[in-house]
C-alpha positions in Angstrom: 66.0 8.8 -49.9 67.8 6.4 -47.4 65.7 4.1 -45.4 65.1 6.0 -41.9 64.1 5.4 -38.3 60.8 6.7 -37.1 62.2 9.0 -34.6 65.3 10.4 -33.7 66.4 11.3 -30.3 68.2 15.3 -29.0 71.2 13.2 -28.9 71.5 12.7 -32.2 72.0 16.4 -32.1 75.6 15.8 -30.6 79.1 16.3 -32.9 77.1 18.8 -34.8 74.5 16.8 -36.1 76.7 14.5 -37.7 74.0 11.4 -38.1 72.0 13.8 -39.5 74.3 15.8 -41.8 75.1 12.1 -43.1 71.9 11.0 -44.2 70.6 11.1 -47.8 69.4 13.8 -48.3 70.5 15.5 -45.1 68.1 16.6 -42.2 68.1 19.7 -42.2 64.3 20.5 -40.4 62.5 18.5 -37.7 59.8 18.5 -35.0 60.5 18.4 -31.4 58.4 16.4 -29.1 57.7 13.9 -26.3 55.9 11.9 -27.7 56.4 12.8 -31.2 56.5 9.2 -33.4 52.6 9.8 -34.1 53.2 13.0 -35.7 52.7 13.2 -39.4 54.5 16.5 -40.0 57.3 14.5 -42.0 55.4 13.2 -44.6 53.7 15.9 -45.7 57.0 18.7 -45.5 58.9 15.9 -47.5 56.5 15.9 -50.0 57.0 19.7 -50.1 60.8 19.3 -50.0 60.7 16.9 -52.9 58.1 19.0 -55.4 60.2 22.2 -55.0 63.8 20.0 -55.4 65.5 20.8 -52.2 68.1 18.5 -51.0 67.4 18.1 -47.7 64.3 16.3 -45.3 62.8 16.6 -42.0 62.8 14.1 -39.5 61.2 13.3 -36.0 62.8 14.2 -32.9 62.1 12.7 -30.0 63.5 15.6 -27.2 62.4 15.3 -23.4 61.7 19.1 -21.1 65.0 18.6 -19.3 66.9 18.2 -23.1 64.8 21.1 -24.9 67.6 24.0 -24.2 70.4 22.2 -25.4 68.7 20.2 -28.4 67.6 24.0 -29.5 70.7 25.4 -28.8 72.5 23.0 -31.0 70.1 23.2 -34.5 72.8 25.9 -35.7 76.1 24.3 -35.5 74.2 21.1 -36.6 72.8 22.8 -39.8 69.0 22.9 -39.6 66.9 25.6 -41.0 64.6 25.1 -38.1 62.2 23.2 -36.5 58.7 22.7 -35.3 57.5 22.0 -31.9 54.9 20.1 -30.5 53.9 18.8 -27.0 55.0 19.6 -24.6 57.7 22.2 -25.9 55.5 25.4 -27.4 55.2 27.1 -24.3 58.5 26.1 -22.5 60.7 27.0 -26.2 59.8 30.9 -25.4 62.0 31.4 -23.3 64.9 30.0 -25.6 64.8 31.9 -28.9 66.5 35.3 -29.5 63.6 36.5 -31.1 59.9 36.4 -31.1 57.4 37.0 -33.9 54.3 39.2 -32.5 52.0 36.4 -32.7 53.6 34.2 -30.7 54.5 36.6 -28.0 50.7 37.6 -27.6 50.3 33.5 -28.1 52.6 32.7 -25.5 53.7 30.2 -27.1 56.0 28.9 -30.4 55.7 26.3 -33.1 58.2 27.0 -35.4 61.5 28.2 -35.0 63.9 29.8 -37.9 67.7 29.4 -37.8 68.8 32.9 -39.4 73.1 33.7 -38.8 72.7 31.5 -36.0 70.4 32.6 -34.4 66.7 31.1 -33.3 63.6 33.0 -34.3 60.4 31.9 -33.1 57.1 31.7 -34.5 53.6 30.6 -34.2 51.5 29.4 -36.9 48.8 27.7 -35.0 46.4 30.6 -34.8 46.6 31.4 -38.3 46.2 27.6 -39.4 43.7 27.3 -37.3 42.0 30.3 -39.1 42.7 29.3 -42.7 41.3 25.2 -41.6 37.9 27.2 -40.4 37.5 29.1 -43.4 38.3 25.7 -45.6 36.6 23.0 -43.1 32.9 25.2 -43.2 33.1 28.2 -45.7 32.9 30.7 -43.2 35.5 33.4 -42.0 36.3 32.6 -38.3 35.8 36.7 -37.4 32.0 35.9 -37.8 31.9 33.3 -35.3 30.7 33.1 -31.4 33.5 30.5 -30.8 33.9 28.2 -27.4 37.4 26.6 -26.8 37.6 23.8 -24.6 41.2 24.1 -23.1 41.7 27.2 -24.2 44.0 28.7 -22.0 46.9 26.3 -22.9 49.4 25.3 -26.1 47.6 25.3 -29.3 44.2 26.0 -27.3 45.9 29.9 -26.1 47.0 30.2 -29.7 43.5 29.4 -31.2 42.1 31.9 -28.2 44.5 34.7 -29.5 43.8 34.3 -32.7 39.7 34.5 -32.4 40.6 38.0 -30.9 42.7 39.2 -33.4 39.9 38.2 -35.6 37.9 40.0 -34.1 34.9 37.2 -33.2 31.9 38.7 -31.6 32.1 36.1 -28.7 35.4 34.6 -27.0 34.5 31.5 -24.3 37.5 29.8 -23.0 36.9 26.6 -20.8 39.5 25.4 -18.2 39.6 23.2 -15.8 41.4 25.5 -14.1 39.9 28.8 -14.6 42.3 31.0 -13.1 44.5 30.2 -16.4 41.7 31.1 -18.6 41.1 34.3 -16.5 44.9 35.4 -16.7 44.9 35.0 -20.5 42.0 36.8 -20.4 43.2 39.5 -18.8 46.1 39.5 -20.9 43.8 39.8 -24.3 41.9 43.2 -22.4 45.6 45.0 -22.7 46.6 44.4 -25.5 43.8 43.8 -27.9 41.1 45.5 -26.3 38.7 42.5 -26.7 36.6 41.0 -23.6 37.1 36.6 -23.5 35.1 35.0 -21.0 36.7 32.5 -19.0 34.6 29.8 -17.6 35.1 26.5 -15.5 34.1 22.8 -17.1 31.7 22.7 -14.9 29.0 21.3 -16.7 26.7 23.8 -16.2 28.6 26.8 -17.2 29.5 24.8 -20.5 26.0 23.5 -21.2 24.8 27.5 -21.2 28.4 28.3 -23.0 27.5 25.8 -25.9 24.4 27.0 -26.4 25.4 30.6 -26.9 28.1 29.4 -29.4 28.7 28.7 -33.5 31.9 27.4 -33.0 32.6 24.7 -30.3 36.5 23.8 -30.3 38.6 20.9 -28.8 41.8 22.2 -27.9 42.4 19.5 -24.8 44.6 16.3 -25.5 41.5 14.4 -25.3 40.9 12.1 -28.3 44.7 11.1 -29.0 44.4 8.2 -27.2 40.6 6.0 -28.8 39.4 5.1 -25.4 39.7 8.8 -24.6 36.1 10.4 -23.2 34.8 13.4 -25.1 36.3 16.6 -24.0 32.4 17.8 -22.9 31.9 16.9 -19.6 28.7 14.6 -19.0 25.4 15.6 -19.5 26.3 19.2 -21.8 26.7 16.7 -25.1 22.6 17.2 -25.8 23.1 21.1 -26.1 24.5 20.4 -29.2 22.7 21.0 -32.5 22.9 20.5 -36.4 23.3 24.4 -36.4 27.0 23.8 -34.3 30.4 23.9 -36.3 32.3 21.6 -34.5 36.1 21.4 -34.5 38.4 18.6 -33.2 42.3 20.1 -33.4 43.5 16.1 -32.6 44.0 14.4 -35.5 44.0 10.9 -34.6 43.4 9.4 -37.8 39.5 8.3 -36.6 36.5 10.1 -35.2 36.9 11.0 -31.8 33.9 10.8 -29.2 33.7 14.6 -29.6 33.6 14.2 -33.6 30.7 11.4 -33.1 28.6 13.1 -30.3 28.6 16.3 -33.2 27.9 13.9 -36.0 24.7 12.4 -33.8 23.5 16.1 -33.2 23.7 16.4 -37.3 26.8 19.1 -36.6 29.3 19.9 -39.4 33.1 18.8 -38.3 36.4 18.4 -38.9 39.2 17.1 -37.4 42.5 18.8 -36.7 43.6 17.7 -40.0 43.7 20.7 -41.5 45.0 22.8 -38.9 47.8 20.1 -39.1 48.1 21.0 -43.1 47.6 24.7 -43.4 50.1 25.7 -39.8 52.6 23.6 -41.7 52.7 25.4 -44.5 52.6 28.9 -43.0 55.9 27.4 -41.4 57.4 26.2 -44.9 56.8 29.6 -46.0 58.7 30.8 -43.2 61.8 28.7 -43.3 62.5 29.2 -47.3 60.5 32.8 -48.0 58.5 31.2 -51.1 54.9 30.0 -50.8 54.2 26.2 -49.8 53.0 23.5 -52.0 49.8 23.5 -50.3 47.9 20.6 -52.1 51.3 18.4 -52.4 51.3 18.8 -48.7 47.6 17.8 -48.7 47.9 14.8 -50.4 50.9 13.6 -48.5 48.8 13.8 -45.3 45.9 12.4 -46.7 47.6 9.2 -48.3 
């Protein structure tokens, strides 16, 4: 494999793709985002790529909002299979794919995209990762859990909301910091899953009694990408935390974040969004080529 840049940018998408039709072997899948040189999707799908001997890699793509319709528009006629997204492109990409899997319409919102006879299907294999990481991370099947989502009206935190329903949890909590989001989604759970989510402010009450009345206590804010970032539980609700807590960070930021160490004090099991990172990637393999995913090639390449 050639020497590459970290990152790409959508207007390398230009002339059909030709810088990346060039390369050896040639680019074929990607992730979109802004930022998107921390992500460590590449590693671990070129691992895949390599075990199963397909000639092609996937690269980082750095693609602002205002360039997300054309730079989607243009994986066809530039030969990509697909691509995943990442912030801040799941929610705005819906609106830009011929077709939608069931999940992410209910999700609201896509991480993967297929290129099938030109055309873009999307996907979203967020909820389901999320799913299989619990069931890995603690041994337990996610249905079984009262489960709390901090940011769960938004991105990955809507599709980890949508996917406790379809689980079937007992208890749904999303908290917003602007509730009205978490009361539209859910609303929009009610019609079409039948299931009752609460939606609650972070006000510090409301999550104090909310983390109390939970197994499952989930990050799903951007809080811990950056290491001076604060812990996504606002002051004073950190002591309702107990060794009897599951406590899962979906930021993977390579260290513990101040939610990971507050859960680690309280003698809480936790995990980082590692392996949400590792089993949504490949449910997306599986997608784009139809076979199943190296799953522990992939593990290794993101844990090396």
């Amino acid at each position: 494999m050639s020497e590459l840049p970290k990152t790409y940018t959508s207007a390398d998408l230009a002339d059909g793709g030709k810088v990346f039709r060039e390369l050896d072997p040639p680019a074929r899948l990607s992730v979109f985002g802004d930022p998107v040189a921390h992500s460590a999707s590449p590693p671990m799908h070129n691992a895949a790529l390599r075990e199963r001997g397909k000639d092609l890699q996937y690269v980082r793509i750095l693609v602002t909002p205002q360039a997300l319709p054309e730079a989607l528009a243009a994986l066809p006629g530039a030969g990509f299979l697909g691509t995943n997204l990442t912030i801040p492109h799941k929610q705005a990409a819906l609106e830009l794919v011929d077709e939608l899997s069931r999940e992410a319409r209910l999700m609201g919102a896509i991480n993967t995209v297929a290129v099938r006879n030109g055309k873009l299907h999307g996907h979203n294999t967020d909820g389901p990762g999320f799913a299989a990481s619990i069931q890995e991370e603690f041994g337990v099947v996610l249905g079984s859990l009262r489960v709390l989502i901090l940011g769960g009206a938004g991105g990955a935190g809507r599709a980890i909301t949508v996917q406790c329903a379809l689980a079937g949890c007992p208890k749904v909590i999303v908290a917003n910091r602007n509730p009205s989001k978490g009361e539209t989604l859910a609303a929009m759970i009610k019609e079409h899953l039948g299931m009752n989510v609460m939606a609650i402010s972070m006000d510090p009450s409301e999550v104090m009694a909310a983390v109390a009345s939970s197994d499952l206590i989930v990050n799903a804010t951007p809080l811990g990408m950056k290491a001076q970032d604060a812990s996504p539980l606002p002051d004073g609700t950190q002591s309702a935390l107990s060794k009897d807590h599951l406590v899962y960070d979906t930021v993977y930021s390579g260290g513990n974040t101040a939610l990971l160490s507050q859960a680690q004090e309280a003698g809480a099991k936790s995990a980082s969004g590692l392996s949400m990172l590792l089993h949504q990637g490949a449910l997306a393999y599986e997608i784009w080529f139809r076979e199943p995913a190296p799953l522990e090639t992939m593990r290794q390449a993101l844990s090396s």
